[in-house]
C-alpha positions in Angstrom: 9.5 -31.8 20.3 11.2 -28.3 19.6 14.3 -27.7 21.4 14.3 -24.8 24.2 15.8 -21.7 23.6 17.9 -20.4 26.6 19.0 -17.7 27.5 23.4 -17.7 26.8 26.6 -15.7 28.2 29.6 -16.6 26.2 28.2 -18.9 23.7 27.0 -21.3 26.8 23.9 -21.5 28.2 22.8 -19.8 31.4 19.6 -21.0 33.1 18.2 -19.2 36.2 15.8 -20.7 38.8 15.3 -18.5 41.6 18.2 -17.7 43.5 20.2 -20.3 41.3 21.7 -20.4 38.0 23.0 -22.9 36.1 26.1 -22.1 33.7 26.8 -24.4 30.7 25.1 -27.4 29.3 24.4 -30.9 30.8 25.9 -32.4 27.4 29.4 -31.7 29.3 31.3 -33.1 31.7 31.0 -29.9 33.9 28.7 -27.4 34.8 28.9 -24.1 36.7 25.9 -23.4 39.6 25.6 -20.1 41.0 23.8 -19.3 43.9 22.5 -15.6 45.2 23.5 -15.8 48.6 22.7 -12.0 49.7 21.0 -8.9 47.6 21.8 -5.7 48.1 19.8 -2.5 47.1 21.7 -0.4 44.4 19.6 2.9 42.5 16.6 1.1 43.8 17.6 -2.4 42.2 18.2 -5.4 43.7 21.5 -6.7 42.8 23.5 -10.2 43.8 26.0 -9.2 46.5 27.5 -12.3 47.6 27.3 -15.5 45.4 28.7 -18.6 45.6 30.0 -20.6 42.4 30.3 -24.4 42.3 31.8 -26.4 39.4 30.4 -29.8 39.8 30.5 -33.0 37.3 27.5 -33.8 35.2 28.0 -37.9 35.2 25.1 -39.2 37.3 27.2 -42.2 39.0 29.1 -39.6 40.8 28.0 -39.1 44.6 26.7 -35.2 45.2 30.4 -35.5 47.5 32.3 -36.6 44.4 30.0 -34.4 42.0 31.7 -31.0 43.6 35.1 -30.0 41.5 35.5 -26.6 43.0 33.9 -23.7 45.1 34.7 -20.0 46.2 32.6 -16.9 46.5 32.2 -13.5 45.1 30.9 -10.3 45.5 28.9 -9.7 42.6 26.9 -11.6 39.9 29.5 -10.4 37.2 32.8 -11.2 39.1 31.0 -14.7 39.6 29.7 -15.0 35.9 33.6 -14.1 35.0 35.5 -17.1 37.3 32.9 -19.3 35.9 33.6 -18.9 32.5 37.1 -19.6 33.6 36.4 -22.5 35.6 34.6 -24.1 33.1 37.0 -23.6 30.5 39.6 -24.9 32.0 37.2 -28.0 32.9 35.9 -28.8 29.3 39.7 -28.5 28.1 41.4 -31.4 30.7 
């Protein structure tokens, strides 16, 4: 089976779903999920206004509860993308 190609920001992988996007690779211990709260009109774009950023455990005995490392929200899909590369940095290193 040929291995997917995704999309990356960073050197790490960066999958989007929707609303949702997923930051970094299951392989690791942690993994960054973004979710488009609100849109906002910008030069007649749709843009990510608010988003909120998790950075939640990959191992699969953890309870959803237990799963959740950290959370905050930003304005903006590129403030967001930036304090997820730091959270998850930070993560991978402990």
């Amino acid at each position: 089976m040929a291995e997917k190609e995704f999309s990356t920001y960073k050197g790490k992988p960066l999958v989007r779903c929707g609303d949702e996007l997923y930051y970094g690779s299951m392989d690791q211990k942690f993994v960054i999920r973004m979710q488009i709260k609100t849109k906002k009109e910008q030069n007649g774009i749709e843009v990510a206004d608010k988003v909120a950023i998790q950075l939640l455990a990959t191992d699969p005995d953890l309870s959803p509860r237990k799963q959740l490392v950290k959370s905050s929200e930003k304005s903006g899909l590129y403030v967001a993308l930036d304090i997820a590369d730091v959270w998850l940095e930070r993560a991978l290193k402990s």
